[in-house]
C-alpha positions in Angstrom: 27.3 -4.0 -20.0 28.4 -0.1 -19.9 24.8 0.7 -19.2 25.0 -1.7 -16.4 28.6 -0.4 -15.1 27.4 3.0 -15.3 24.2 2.3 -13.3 26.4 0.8 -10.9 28.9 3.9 -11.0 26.2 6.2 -9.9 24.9 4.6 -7.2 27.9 3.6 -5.6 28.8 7.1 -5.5 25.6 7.9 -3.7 25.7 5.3 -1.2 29.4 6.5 -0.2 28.2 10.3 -0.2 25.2 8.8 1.9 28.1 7.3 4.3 30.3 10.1 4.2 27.5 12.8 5.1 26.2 10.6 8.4 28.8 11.0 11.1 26.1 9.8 13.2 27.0 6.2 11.5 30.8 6.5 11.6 31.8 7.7 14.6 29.7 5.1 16.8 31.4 2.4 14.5 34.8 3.6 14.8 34.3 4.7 19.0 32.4 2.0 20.4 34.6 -1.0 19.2 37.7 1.1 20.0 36.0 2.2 23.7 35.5 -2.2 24.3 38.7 -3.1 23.1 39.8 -1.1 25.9 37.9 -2.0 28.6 39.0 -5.8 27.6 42.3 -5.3 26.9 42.6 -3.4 30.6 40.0 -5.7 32.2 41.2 -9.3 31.1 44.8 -8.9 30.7 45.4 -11.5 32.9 44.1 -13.9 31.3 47.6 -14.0 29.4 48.4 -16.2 32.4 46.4 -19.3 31.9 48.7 -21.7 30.2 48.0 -22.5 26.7 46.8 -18.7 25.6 48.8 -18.1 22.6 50.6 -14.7 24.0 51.3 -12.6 26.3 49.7 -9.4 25.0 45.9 -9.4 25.7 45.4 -6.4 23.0 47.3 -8.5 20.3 44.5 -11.3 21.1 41.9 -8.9 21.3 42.3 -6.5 18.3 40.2 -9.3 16.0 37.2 -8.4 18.0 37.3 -4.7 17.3 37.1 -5.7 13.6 34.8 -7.9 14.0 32.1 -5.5 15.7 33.1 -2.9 12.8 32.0 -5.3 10.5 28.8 -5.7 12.1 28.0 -2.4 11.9 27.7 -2.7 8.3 24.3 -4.4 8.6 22.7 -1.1 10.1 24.7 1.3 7.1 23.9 -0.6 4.4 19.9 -2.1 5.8 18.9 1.4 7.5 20.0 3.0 3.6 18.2 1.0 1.8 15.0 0.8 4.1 14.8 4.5 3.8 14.8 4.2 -0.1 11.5 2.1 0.5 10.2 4.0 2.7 10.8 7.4 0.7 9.4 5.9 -2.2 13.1 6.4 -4.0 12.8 2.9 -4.3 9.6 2.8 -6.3 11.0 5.6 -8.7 14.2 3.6 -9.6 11.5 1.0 -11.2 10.9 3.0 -13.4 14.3 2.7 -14.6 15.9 0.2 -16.8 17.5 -0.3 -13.8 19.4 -4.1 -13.2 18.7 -5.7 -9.6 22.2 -6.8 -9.4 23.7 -3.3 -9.9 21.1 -1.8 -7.3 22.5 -4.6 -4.6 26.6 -3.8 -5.7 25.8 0.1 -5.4 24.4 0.3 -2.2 27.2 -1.9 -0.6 29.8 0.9 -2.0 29.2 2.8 1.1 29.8 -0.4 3.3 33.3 -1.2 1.1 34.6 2.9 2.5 33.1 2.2 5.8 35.1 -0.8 6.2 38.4 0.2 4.9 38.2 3.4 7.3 37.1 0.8 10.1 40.1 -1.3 8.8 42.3 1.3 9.2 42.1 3.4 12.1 41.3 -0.3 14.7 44.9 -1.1 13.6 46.1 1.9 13.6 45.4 2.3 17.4 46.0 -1.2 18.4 49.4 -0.9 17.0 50.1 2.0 18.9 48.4 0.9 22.4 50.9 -2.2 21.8 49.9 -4.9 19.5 51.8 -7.3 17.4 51.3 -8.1 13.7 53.0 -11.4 13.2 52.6 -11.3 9.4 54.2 -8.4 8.9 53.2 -5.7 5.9 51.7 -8.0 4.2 49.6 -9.6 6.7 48.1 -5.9 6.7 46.7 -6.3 3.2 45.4 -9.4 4.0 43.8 -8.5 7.1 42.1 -5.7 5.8 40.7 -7.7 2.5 39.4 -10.3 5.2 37.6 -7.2 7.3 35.7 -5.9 4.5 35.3 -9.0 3.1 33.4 -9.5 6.2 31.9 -5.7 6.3 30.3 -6.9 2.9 28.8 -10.1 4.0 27.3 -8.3 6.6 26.1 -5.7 4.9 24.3 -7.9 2.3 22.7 -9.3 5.4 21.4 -5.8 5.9 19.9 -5.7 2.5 18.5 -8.8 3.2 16.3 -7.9 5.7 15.6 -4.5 4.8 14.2 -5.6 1.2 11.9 -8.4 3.4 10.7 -5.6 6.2 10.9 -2.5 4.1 11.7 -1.2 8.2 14.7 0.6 9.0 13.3 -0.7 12.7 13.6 -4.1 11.6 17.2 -3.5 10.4 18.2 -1.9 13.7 16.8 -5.1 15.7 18.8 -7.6 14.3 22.0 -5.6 15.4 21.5 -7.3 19.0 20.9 -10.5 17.4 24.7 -10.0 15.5 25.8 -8.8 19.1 24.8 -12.0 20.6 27.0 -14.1 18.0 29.4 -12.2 18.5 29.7 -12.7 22.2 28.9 -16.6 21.3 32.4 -16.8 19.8 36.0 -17.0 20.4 36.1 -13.7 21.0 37.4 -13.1 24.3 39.0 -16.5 25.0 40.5 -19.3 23.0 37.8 -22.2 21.7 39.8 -24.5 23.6 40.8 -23.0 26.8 37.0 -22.3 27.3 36.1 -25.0 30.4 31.9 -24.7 29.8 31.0 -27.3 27.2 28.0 -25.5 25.9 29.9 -22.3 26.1 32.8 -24.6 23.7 30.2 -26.5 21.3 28.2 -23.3 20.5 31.6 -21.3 19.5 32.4 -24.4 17.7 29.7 -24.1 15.7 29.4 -20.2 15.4 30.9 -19.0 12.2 31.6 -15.7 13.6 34.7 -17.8 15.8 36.4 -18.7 12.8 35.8 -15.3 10.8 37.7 -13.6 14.2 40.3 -16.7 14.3 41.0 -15.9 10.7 41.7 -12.0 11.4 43.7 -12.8 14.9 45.9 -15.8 13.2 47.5 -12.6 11.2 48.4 -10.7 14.9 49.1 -14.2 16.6 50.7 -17.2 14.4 51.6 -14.8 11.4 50.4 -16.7 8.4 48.2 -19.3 9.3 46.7 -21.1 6.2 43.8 -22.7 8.0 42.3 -20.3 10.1 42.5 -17.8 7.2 40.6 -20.6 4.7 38.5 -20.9 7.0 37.9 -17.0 7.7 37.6 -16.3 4.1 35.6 -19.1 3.0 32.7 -18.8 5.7 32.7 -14.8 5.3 32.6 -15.6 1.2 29.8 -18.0 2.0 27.5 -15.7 4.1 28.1 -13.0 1.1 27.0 -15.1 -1.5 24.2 -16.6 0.5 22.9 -13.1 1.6 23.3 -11.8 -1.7 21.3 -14.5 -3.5 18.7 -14.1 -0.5 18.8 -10.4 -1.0 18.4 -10.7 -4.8 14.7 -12.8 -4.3 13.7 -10.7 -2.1 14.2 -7.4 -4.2 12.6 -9.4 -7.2 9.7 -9.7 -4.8 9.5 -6.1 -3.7 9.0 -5.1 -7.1 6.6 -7.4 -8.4 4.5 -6.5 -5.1 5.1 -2.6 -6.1 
Protein backbone atom coordinates (compact mmCIF):
# COMPACT_ATOMS: atom_id res chain seq x y z
CA UNK A 1 0.00 0.00 0.00
CA UNK A 2 3.05 2.69 0.59
CA UNK A 3 4.37 1.61 -2.79
CA UNK A 4 1.04 2.36 -4.09
CA UNK A 5 0.59 5.81 -2.05
CA UNK A 6 3.90 6.85 -3.06
CA UNK A 7 3.32 6.07 -6.82
CA UNK A 8 0.40 8.03 -6.39
CA UNK A 9 2.38 10.94 -4.50
CA UNK A 10 4.63 11.40 -7.40
CA UNK A 11 2.43 11.83 -9.97
CA UNK A 12 0.01 13.90 -8.43
CA UNK A 13 2.77 16.22 -7.97
CA UNK A 14 3.50 16.17 -11.70
CA UNK A 15 0.22 16.58 -12.93
CA UNK A 16 -0.28 19.83 -10.60
CA UNK A 17 3.34 21.15 -11.78
CA UNK A 18 1.91 20.19 -15.32
CA UNK A 19 -1.20 22.56 -14.34
CA UNK A 20 0.65 25.08 -12.72
CA UNK A 21 3.30 25.59 -15.61
CA UNK A 22 0.32 26.10 -18.52
CA UNK A 23 -1.20 29.38 -18.06
CA UNK A 24 -2.43 28.80 -21.46
CA UNK A 25 -5.01 26.22 -19.54
CA UNK A 26 -5.83 28.54 -16.54
CA UNK A 27 -6.37 31.71 -17.61
CA UNK A 28 -9.03 30.69 -20.49
CA UNK A 29 -10.73 28.66 -17.54
CA UNK A 30 -10.77 31.25 -15.11
CA UNK A 31 -11.59 34.36 -18.07
CA UNK A 32 -14.02 32.96 -20.29
CA UNK A 33 -16.62 31.73 -17.67
CA UNK A 34 -16.07 35.00 -15.70
CA UNK A 35 -16.31 37.17 -19.37
CA UNK A 36 -20.13 35.06 -19.96
CA UNK A 37 -21.26 35.46 -16.53
CA UNK A 38 -21.07 38.97 -17.45
CA UNK A 39 -22.57 39.29 -20.56
CA UNK A 40 -25.59 37.24 -18.92
CA UNK A 41 -25.80 38.78 -15.86
CA UNK A 42 -25.93 42.39 -17.93
CA UNK A 43 -27.80 40.93 -20.85
CA UNK A 44 -30.79 38.98 -19.08
CA UNK A 45 -31.25 40.83 -15.93
CA UNK A 46 -34.62 41.24 -16.62
CA UNK A 47 -35.58 38.28 -16.64
CA UNK A 48 -35.78 38.77 -12.67
CA UNK A 49 -39.21 40.07 -13.75
CA UNK A 50 -41.12 37.10 -14.90
CA UNK A 51 -43.06 35.96 -11.91
CA UNK A 52 -41.97 32.76 -10.38
CA UNK A 53 -37.90 33.37 -10.86
CA UNK A 54 -36.70 32.73 -7.49
CA UNK A 55 -34.87 36.33 -7.03
CA UNK A 56 -34.24 39.42 -7.98
CA UNK A 57 -30.54 39.29 -8.62
CA UNK A 58 -29.81 37.81 -12.05
CA UNK A 59 -25.87 37.25 -11.05
CA UNK A 60 -27.02 35.33 -7.80
CA UNK A 61 -28.98 32.96 -10.31
CA UNK A 62 -26.27 32.94 -12.66
CA UNK A 63 -23.05 32.45 -10.70
CA UNK A 64 -23.93 28.32 -10.85
CA UNK A 65 -23.17 28.52 -14.53
CA UNK A 66 -19.70 30.01 -14.19
CA UNK A 67 -18.87 26.91 -12.10
CA UNK A 68 -20.28 24.78 -14.09
CA UNK A 69 -18.21 25.77 -17.40
CA UNK A 70 -15.03 25.66 -14.94
CA UNK A 71 -15.76 22.29 -14.39
CA UNK A 72 -15.92 21.47 -17.83
CA UNK A 73 -12.77 22.63 -18.58
CA UNK A 74 -11.41 19.87 -16.66
CA UNK A 75 -12.04 17.40 -19.39
CA UNK A 76 -9.46 19.28 -21.78
CA UNK A 77 -6.64 19.62 -18.49
CA UNK A 78 -6.84 16.33 -17.40
CA UNK A 79 -7.59 14.42 -21.39
CA UNK A 80 -5.09 16.77 -23.38
CA UNK A 81 -2.30 15.63 -20.27
CA UNK A 82 -2.81 12.41 -20.51
CA UNK A 83 -3.07 12.15 -24.46
CA UNK A 84 0.27 13.73 -24.60
CA UNK A 85 1.78 10.98 -22.34
CA UNK A 86 0.61 8.54 -25.24
CA UNK A 87 1.63 10.31 -27.65
CA UNK A 88 5.22 11.00 -26.14
CA UNK A 89 5.65 7.56 -25.42
CA UNK A 90 5.82 8.62 -21.47
CA UNK A 91 3.04 6.44 -21.30
CA UNK A 92 4.68 3.34 -22.67
CA UNK A 93 7.75 3.89 -20.28
CA UNK A 94 5.63 3.95 -17.04
CA UNK A 95 4.82 0.12 -18.23
CA UNK A 96 7.70 -0.65 -17.48
CA UNK A 97 7.00 0.19 -13.97
CA UNK A 98 5.33 -1.75 -11.31
CA UNK A 99 3.15 0.87 -11.79
CA UNK A 100 -0.90 0.32 -10.41
CA UNK A 101 -3.56 1.51 -13.04
CA UNK A 102 -5.58 2.99 -10.35
CA UNK A 103 -2.79 5.26 -8.97
CA UNK A 104 -1.94 6.42 -12.66
CA UNK A 105 -5.93 7.51 -13.03
CA UNK A 106 -5.90 9.36 -9.12
CA UNK A 107 -2.43 11.08 -10.13
CA UNK A 108 -3.29 12.64 -13.15
CA UNK A 109 -6.66 14.06 -11.81
CA UNK A 110 -4.33 15.95 -9.02
CA UNK A 111 -3.91 18.74 -11.44
CA UNK A 112 -7.86 18.84 -12.09
CA UNK A 113 -8.49 18.77 -7.92
CA UNK A 114 -5.97 22.57 -7.92
CA UNK A 115 -7.53 23.60 -11.04
CA UNK A 116 -10.90 23.39 -9.54
CA UNK A 117 -10.33 24.82 -6.14
CA UNK A 118 -8.65 27.95 -7.87
CA UNK A 119 -11.77 27.86 -10.31
CA UNK A 120 -13.81 27.54 -7.10
CA UNK A 121 -12.35 30.32 -5.61
CA UNK A 122 -11.81 33.21 -7.62
CA UNK A 123 -15.90 32.63 -9.64
CA UNK A 124 -17.13 33.37 -6.06
CA UNK A 125 -14.85 35.58 -5.25
CA UNK A 126 -15.98 38.00 -8.14
CA UNK A 127 -19.58 37.17 -7.98
CA UNK A 128 -19.62 38.16 -4.49
CA UNK A 129 -18.18 41.36 -5.15
CA UNK A 130 -20.24 42.22 -8.61
CA UNK A 131 -23.25 41.50 -6.06
CA UNK A 132 -24.27 38.04 -5.39
CA UNK A 133 -25.97 36.47 -2.50
CA UNK A 134 -24.86 33.23 -0.67
CA UNK A 135 -27.95 32.16 1.18
CA UNK A 136 -26.09 29.41 3.12
CA UNK A 137 -23.76 31.37 4.53
CA UNK A 138 -19.89 30.23 5.37
CA UNK A 139 -20.73 27.16 5.30
CA UNK A 140 -22.64 26.83 2.18
CA UNK A 141 -19.05 27.98 0.88
CA UNK A 142 -17.48 24.64 1.79
CA UNK A 143 -20.13 22.92 0.46
CA UNK A 144 -20.22 24.60 -2.74
CA UNK A 145 -16.82 24.30 -3.44
CA UNK A 146 -16.69 20.31 -2.48
CA UNK A 147 -19.72 20.11 -4.98
CA UNK A 148 -17.54 22.08 -7.86
CA UNK A 149 -14.60 19.89 -7.79
CA UNK A 150 -16.60 17.23 -7.12
CA UNK A 151 -17.83 18.03 -10.46
CA UNK A 152 -14.19 19.23 -11.93
CA UNK A 153 -13.34 15.48 -11.08
CA UNK A 154 -16.15 13.71 -12.86
CA UNK A 155 -15.29 15.60 -15.68
CA UNK A 156 -12.03 15.25 -15.74
CA UNK A 157 -12.21 11.34 -15.52
CA UNK A 158 -14.40 11.82 -18.55
CA UNK A 159 -11.27 13.29 -20.07
CA UNK A 160 -9.23 10.36 -19.29
CA UNK A 161 -11.80 8.43 -20.62
CA UNK A 162 -11.54 9.44 -23.93
CA UNK A 163 -8.09 10.20 -24.19
CA UNK A 164 -7.01 6.46 -23.09
CA UNK A 165 -9.81 5.28 -26.07
CA UNK A 166 -8.31 7.98 -28.85
CA UNK A 167 -4.71 8.27 -27.61
CA UNK A 168 -5.63 12.14 -29.44
CA UNK A 169 -5.24 15.18 -27.63
CA UNK A 170 -7.63 16.26 -30.86
CA UNK A 171 -10.11 13.93 -29.87
CA UNK A 172 -10.11 15.25 -26.24
CA UNK A 173 -10.47 18.87 -27.53
CA UNK A 174 -13.71 17.80 -29.69
CA UNK A 175 -15.73 16.68 -27.07
CA UNK A 176 -15.40 20.15 -25.23
CA UNK A 177 -18.30 21.45 -27.71
CA UNK A 178 -20.21 18.41 -27.11
CA UNK A 179 -19.93 19.38 -22.97
CA UNK A 180 -20.81 22.98 -24.31
CA UNK A 181 -23.94 21.87 -25.80
CA UNK A 182 -25.24 20.18 -22.44
CA UNK A 183 -24.49 22.74 -20.90
CA UNK A 184 -26.63 25.12 -22.76
CA UNK A 185 -29.29 22.12 -22.73
CA UNK A 186 -29.77 22.84 -19.05
CA UNK A 187 -31.26 25.04 -16.48
CA UNK A 188 -28.64 27.19 -16.89
CA UNK A 189 -29.99 30.46 -17.89
CA UNK A 190 -33.67 30.00 -16.86
CA UNK A 191 -35.54 27.93 -14.31
CA UNK A 192 -36.71 24.23 -15.56
CA UNK A 193 -40.08 25.36 -14.99
CA UNK A 194 -40.48 28.82 -16.15
CA UNK A 195 -39.02 27.47 -19.53
CA UNK A 196 -42.45 27.69 -22.00
CA UNK A 197 -40.82 25.23 -24.98
CA UNK A 198 -41.68 21.63 -24.05
CA UNK A 199 -38.69 20.13 -25.73
CA UNK A 200 -36.54 22.89 -24.49
CA UNK A 201 -38.34 21.65 -20.63
CA UNK A 202 -38.18 17.70 -21.21
CA UNK A 203 -34.47 17.73 -22.46
CA UNK A 204 -33.25 19.88 -19.25
CA UNK A 205 -35.42 17.50 -17.44
CA UNK A 206 -33.48 14.89 -18.44
CA UNK A 207 -29.97 16.51 -18.69
CA UNK A 208 -27.94 15.77 -15.55
CA UNK A 209 -25.88 18.80 -15.99
CA UNK A 210 -29.55 20.85 -14.78
CA UNK A 211 -29.43 19.25 -11.58
CA UNK A 212 -25.54 19.37 -11.00
CA UNK A 213 -26.04 23.54 -11.65
CA UNK A 214 -29.51 23.40 -9.40
CA UNK A 215 -27.41 21.75 -6.79
CA UNK A 216 -24.53 24.57 -6.75
CA UNK A 217 -27.34 27.61 -7.26
CA UNK A 218 -29.76 26.11 -4.31
CA UNK A 219 -26.57 27.25 -2.04
CA UNK A 220 -26.87 31.14 -3.61
CA UNK A 221 -30.81 30.88 -3.83
CA UNK A 222 -32.77 28.69 -1.12
CA UNK A 223 -29.67 28.40 1.28
CA UNK A 224 -29.66 24.72 2.19
CA UNK A 225 -31.69 22.81 0.00
CA UNK A 226 -31.44 19.03 0.76
CA UNK A 227 -32.80 17.83 -2.60
CA UNK A 228 -31.26 19.73 -5.08
CA UNK A 229 -27.94 19.18 -3.39
CA UNK A 230 -28.69 15.08 -3.27
CA UNK A 231 -29.36 15.26 -6.31
CA UNK A 232 -26.15 17.54 -7.38
CA UNK A 233 -23.88 15.31 -5.56
CA UNK A 234 -25.23 12.07 -6.36
CA UNK A 235 -25.36 12.49 -10.29
CA UNK A 236 -21.83 14.27 -10.21
CA UNK A 237 -20.67 11.05 -7.86
CA UNK A 238 -22.33 8.87 -10.47
CA UNK A 239 -20.59 10.24 -13.68
CA UNK A 240 -17.11 9.89 -11.54
CA UNK A 241 -17.53 6.54 -10.77
CA UNK A 242 -18.85 5.63 -14.10
CA UNK A 243 -16.01 7.49 -16.00
CA UNK A 244 -13.58 6.10 -13.74
CA UNK A 245 -14.53 2.49 -14.19
CA UNK A 246 -14.80 3.27 -18.06
CA UNK A 247 -11.45 4.92 -17.79
CA UNK A 248 -9.93 1.98 -15.84
CA UNK A 249 -10.92 -0.68 -19.03
CA UNK A 250 -9.76 1.37 -21.21
CA UNK A 251 -6.24 1.90 -19.79
CA UNK A 252 -6.10 -1.97 -19.14
CA UNK A 253 -6.69 -2.05 -22.91
CA UNK A 254 -4.00 0.42 -23.84
CA UNK A 255 -1.56 -1.61 -22.34
CA UNK A 256 -2.25 -4.91 -23.35
CA UNK A 257 -2.33 -3.37 -27.11
CA UNK A 258 1.22 -1.74 -26.23
Amino acid sequence: MSTTLTQVHHLAGRSVMRVVRQPALIVPSLLFPLILLAVNASGLETATEIPGFPTDSYITFALAFAFMQGAMFATLGAGQSLAEDVQRGFFNRLQLTPLRGWAMLAGQLAGVVVLGLVQAIVYLSVGLLAGAEMEAGPLGVVVLVALSVLISLAFGALGLLVALRSGSGEAVQGMFPLFFILLFLSSASLPRELIANEWFQAITDWNPVSYMIEGMRSLFIDGWDAEALALGFGLAGILLVVALAAASAALKERMVRT
